[in-house]
C-alpha positions in Angstrom: 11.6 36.1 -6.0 9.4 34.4 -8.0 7.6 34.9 -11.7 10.2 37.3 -13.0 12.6 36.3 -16.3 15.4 34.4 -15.4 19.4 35.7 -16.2 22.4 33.4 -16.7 23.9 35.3 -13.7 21.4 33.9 -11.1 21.3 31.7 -8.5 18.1 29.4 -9.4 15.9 26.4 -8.2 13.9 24.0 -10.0 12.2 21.4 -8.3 11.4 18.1 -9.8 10.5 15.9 -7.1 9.5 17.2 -3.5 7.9 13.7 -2.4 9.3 11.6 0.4 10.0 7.6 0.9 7.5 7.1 -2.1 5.8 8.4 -5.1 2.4 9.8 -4.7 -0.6 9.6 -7.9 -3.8 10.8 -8.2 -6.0 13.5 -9.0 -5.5 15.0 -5.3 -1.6 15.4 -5.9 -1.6 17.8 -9.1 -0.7 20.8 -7.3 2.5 20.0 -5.3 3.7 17.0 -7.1 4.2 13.1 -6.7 8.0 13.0 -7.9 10.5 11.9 -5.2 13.4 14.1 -4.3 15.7 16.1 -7.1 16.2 19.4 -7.3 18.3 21.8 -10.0 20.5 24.1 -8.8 22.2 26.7 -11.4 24.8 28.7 -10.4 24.6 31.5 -13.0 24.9 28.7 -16.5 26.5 26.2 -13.5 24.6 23.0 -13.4 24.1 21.2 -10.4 21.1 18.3 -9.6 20.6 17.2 -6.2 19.1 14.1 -5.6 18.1 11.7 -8.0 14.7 10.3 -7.1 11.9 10.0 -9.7 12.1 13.6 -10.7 15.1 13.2 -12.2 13.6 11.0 -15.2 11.4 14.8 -16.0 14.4 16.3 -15.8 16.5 14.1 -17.6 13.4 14.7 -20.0 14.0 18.6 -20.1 17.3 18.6 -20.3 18.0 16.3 -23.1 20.7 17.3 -25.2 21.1 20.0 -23.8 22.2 18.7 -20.7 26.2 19.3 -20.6 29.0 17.2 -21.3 29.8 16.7 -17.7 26.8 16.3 -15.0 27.6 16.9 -11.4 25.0 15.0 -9.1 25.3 15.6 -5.2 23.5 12.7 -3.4 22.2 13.8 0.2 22.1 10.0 0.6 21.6 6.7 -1.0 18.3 5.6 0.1 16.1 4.2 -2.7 13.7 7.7 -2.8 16.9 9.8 -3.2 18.4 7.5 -6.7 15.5 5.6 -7.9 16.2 7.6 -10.9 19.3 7.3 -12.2 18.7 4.5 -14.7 15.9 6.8 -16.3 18.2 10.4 -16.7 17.8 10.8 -20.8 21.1 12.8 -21.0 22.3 9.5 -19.7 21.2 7.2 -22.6 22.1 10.5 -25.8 25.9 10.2 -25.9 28.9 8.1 -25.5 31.0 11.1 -24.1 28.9 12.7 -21.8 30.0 11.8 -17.8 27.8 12.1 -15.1 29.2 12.5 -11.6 28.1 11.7 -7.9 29.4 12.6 -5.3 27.9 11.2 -1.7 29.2 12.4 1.5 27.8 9.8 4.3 30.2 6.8 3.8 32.8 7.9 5.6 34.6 9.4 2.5 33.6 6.0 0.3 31.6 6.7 -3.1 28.2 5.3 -4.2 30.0 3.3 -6.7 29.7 0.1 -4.6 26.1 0.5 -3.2 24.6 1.5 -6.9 26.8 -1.6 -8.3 24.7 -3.2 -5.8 21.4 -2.1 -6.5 21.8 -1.7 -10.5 22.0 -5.2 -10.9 20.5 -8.7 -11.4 18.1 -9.6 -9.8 17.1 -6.4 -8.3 17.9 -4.6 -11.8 18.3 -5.8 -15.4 21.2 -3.6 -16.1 24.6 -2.0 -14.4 25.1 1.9 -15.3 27.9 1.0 -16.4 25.9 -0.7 -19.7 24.4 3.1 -20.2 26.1 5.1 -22.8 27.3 7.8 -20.6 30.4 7.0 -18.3 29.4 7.4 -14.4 32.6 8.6 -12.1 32.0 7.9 -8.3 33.3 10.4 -5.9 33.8 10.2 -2.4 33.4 13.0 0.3 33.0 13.3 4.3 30.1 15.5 5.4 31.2 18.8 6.5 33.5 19.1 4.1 34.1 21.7 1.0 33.9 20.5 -2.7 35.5 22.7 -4.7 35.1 22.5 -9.2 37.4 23.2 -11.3 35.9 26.4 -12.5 36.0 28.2 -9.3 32.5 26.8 -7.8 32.2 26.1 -4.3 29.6 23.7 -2.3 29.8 23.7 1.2 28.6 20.8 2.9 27.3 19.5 6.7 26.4 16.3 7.8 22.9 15.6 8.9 21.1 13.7 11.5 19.5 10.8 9.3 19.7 7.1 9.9 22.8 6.1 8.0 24.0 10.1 7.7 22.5 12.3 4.9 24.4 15.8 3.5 23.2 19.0 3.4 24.3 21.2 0.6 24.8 25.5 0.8 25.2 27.0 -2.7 26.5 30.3 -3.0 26.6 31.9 -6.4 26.5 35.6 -7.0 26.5 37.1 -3.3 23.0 34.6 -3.1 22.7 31.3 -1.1 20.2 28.6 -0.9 20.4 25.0 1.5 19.2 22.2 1.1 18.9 20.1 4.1 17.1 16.9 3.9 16.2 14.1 5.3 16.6 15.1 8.7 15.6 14.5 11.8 15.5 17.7 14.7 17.5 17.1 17.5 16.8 18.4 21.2 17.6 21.0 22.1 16.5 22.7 18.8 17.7 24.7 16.7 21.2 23.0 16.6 23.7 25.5 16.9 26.2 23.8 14.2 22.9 24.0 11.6 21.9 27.2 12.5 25.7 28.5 11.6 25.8 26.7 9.1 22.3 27.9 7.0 23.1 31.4 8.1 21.3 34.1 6.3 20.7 31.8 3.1 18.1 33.4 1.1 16.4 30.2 0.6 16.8 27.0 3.0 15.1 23.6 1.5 14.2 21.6 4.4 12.8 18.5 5.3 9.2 18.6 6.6 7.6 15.6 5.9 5.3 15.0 9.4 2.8 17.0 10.8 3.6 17.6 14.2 0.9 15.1 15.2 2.3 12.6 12.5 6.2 12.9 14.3 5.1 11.7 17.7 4.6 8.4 16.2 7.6 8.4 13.3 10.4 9.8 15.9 13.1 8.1 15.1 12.4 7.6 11.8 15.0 10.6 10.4 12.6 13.2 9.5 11.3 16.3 10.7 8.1 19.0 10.7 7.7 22.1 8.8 7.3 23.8 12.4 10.8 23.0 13.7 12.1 24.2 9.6 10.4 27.4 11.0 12.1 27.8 14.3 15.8 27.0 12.4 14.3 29.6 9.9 14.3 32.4 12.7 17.1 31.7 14.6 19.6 31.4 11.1 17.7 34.4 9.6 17.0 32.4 6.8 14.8 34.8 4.3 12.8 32.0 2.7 11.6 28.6 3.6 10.8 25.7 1.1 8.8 22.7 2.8 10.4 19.7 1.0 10.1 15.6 1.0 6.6 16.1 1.3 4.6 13.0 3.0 3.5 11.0 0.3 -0.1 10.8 2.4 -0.6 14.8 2.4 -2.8 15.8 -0.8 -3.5 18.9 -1.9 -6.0 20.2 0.4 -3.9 19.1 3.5 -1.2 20.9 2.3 -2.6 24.0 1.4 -4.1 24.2 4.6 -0.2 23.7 6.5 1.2 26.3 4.0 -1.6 29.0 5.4 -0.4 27.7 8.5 3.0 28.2 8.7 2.6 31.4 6.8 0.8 33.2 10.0 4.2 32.1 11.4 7.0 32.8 8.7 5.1 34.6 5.5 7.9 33.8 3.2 7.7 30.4 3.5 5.5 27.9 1.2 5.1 24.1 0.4 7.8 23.3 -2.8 5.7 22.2 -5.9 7.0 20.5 -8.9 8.3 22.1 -11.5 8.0 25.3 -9.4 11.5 28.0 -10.2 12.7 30.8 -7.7 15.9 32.8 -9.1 17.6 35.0 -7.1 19.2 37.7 -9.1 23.0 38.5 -8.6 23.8 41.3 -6.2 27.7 40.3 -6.8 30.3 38.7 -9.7 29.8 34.8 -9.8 33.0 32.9 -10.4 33.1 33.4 -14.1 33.0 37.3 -13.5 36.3 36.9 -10.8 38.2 35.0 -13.4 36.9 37.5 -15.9 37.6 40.4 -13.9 41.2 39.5 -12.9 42.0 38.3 -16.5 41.3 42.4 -17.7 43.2 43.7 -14.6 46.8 44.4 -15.3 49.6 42.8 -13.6 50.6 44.1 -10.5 47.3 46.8 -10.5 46.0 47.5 -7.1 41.8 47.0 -7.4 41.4 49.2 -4.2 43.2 52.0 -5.4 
């Protein structure tokens, strides 16, 4: 899963921020990171981001020019560890043509245009996004629904028990499927059923585990969850791999090495997400581009099954 050379028709991750609530610093964070939450999904060449905390200025720093014309950005939720940096994505500030898009999905079907006017402002902020070059669209969505892109890309989405709602994204590219579920809080009894469908079988599930189970007794309530109950949703969805994600900004590098051996005696394929760390799953079926491609060489009226 992990170390091999990545192929345009994969479905990969990149994380770029793994931290929770606040940035961590210090020579006992190098290993797992101190970026806040944003993560890049590609669907084959398909660019997605998700999240745009403080890893998204390294990203933005990656990317560059290279980053494409139009920038899809699915927000799990708008507090500040989740868009902190939006001001700082370089593709942002390189052309005049270039549009980014968000799309948040726990507003009741409202945008983030309103909230980041808000926030991207005087006195809280010296500039609006709208004074960056690029042009920001703001798009609106209920949890639970489907978005669907114009080239054939689907992103199914649930809505997820954090203060305020947060979304949970399921990419499927290429017979592959990874979730991303955070910030959540477990719910009793657990594993919800409606989660458990709804991660089904992913090869890779991204989930919220920012407490010890020690730490939650005294946070409940607070919207977040343990890397033991991401195990026990593991199981019981047949998940095949587990990434530990919003990692405590508290937990260095020795107390998370020592939950990863942990939860490995439990589930051996899951680990502790580090920054900058990539998993590709190859294709075992035609992406999108493929269909189109296919059906554009099969002749009218020409029976595939025959």
């Amino acid at each position: 899963m992990v170390g091999r050379a990545l192929s345009s028709g994969d479905l990969q991750i990149r994380f770029w921020g793994v931290r929770g609530s606040t940035c961590a610093s210090g020579a006992q964070f190098v290993e797992f990171g101190g970026h806040t939450p944003c993560v890049e999904v590609r669907c084959g060449e398909r660019l997605f981001i998700v999240d745009a905390g403080t890893g998204l200025s390294a990203l933005g720093t990656h990317l560059a020019n290279s980053a494409p014309d139009t920038v899809d950005l699915l927000l799990s939720h708008l507090h500040l560890d989740h868009i902190s940096g939006l001001p700082f994505f370089k593709p942002a500030l390189l052309s005049n043509d270039r549009v980014i898009r968000t799309f948040c999905g726990n507003l009741g079907g409202e945008s983030a245009k309103a909230s980041l006017e808000r926030l991207y402002a005087p006195p809280l902020f010296p500039i609006s996004l709208d004074q960056l070059p690029a042009h920001f669209e703001h798009h609106g969505f209920n949890a639970g629904e489907t978005l669907s892109f114009a080239d054939g890309t689907l992103v199914h989405t649930h809505l997820l028990n954090h203060p305020g709602g947060s979304t949970g994204y399921r990419f499927t590219h290429a017979g592959r499927s990874v979730c991303y579920i955070s910030d959540i809080e477990h719910t009793v009894p657990w594993p919800d059923p409606a989660l458990t469908a709804f991660v089904r079988d992913a090869d890779l599930m991204i989930y919220d585990g920012m407490f010890s189970d020690a730490e939650y007794t005294r946070c409940q309530g607070w919207g977040h969850s343990t890397w033991h109950k991401g195990v026990e949703l593991a199981k019981a969805a047949n998940v095949k791999a587990l990434a530990i994600f919003h990692i405590f900004p508290g937990h260095d590098d020795t107390f998370l090495r020592a939950s990863e051996r942990q939860m490995q005696e439990l589930m051996p394929t899951a680990f502790v997400a580090r920054e900058r760390q990539t998993i590709a799953f190859p294709a075992i079926a035609p992406g999108p581009a493929q269909q189109t491609q296919q059906a554009a060489r099969q002749p009218a009226g020409a029976d595939e099954s025959r």
